[in-house]
C-alpha positions in Angstrom: 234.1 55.1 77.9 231.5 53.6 80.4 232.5 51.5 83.4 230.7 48.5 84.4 231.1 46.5 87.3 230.9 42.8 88.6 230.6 41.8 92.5 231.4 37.7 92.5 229.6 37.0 96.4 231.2 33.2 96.2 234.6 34.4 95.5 234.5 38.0 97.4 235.2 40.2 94.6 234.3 43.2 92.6 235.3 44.0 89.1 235.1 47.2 87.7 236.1 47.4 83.9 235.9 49.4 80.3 235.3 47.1 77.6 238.7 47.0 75.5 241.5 44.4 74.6 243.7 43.2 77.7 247.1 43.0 77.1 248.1 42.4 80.4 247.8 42.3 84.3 249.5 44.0 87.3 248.9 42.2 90.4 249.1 44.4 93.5 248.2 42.7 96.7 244.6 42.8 97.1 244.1 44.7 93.5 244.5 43.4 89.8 244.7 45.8 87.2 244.0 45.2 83.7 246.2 47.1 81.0 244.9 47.7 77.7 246.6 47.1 74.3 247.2 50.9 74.3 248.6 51.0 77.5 245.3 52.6 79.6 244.0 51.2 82.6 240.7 49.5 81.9 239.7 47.6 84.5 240.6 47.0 88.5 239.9 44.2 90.6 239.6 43.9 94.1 239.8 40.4 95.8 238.4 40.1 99.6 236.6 42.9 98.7 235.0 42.7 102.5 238.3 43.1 103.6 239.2 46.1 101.7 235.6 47.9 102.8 236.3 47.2 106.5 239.9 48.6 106.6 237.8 51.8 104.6 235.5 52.1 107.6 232.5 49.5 105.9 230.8 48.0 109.1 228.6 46.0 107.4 230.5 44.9 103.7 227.7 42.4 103.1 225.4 44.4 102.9 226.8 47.4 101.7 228.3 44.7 98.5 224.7 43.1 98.4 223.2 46.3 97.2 226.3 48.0 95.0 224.7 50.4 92.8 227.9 52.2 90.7 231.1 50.7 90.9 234.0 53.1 88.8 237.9 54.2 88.8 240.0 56.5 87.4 243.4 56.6 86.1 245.8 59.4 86.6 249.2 58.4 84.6 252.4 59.9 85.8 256.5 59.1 84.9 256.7 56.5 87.2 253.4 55.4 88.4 249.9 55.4 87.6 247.4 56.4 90.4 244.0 54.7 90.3 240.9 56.4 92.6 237.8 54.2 92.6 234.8 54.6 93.9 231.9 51.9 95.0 228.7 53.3 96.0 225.8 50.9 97.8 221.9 52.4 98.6 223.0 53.8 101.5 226.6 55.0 101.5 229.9 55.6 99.1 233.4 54.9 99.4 236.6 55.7 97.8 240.1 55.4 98.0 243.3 55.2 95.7 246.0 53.4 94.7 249.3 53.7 93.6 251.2 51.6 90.9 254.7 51.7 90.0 255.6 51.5 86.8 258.6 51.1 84.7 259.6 51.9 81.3 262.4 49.5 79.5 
């Protein structure tokens, strides 16, 4: 499924998604991550993007935002949490990190 992405300049965030049906949200600090009606991640936001970028080693996060060219993530499900990598990559540079999210079944 193909992953597009959104950078909101005004509101300093990115949003990188799959289009499907949302049936919900996990909000983890900086990160909002969209759960499908089947229970897949499919999409992540990041708010204060900048933020994020600097504490990844981004000198410049204007800059490097201003001329995003892929935005993606990946999901990696285990029994108690689900571990999302993304990736943003700008003309000049790319960076990536993870995230972990605990989950629990009732």
């Amino acid at each position: 499924m193909k992953t597009f992405f959104d950078y909101d300049s005004e509101n300093d965030s990115l949003f990188a998604y799959k289009k499907a049906k949302i049936k919900g949200s996990i909000d983890i600090g900086y990160f909002i991550i969209d759960i499908s009606t089947q229970g897949k991640v499919v999409g992540v936001e990041i708010l204060n993007v900048s933020e994020v970028l600097k504490n990844l080693g981004i000198n410049d996060p204007k800059e490097f935002l201003d001329n995003i060219k892929k935005a993606g993530f990946r999901a990696v499900y285990q029994n108690d949490s689900i571990i999302i990598y993304f990736m943003i990559s700008s003309k000049s540079k790319e960076v990536s990190s993870s995230i972990a999210v605990p989950i629990k079944y009732s």
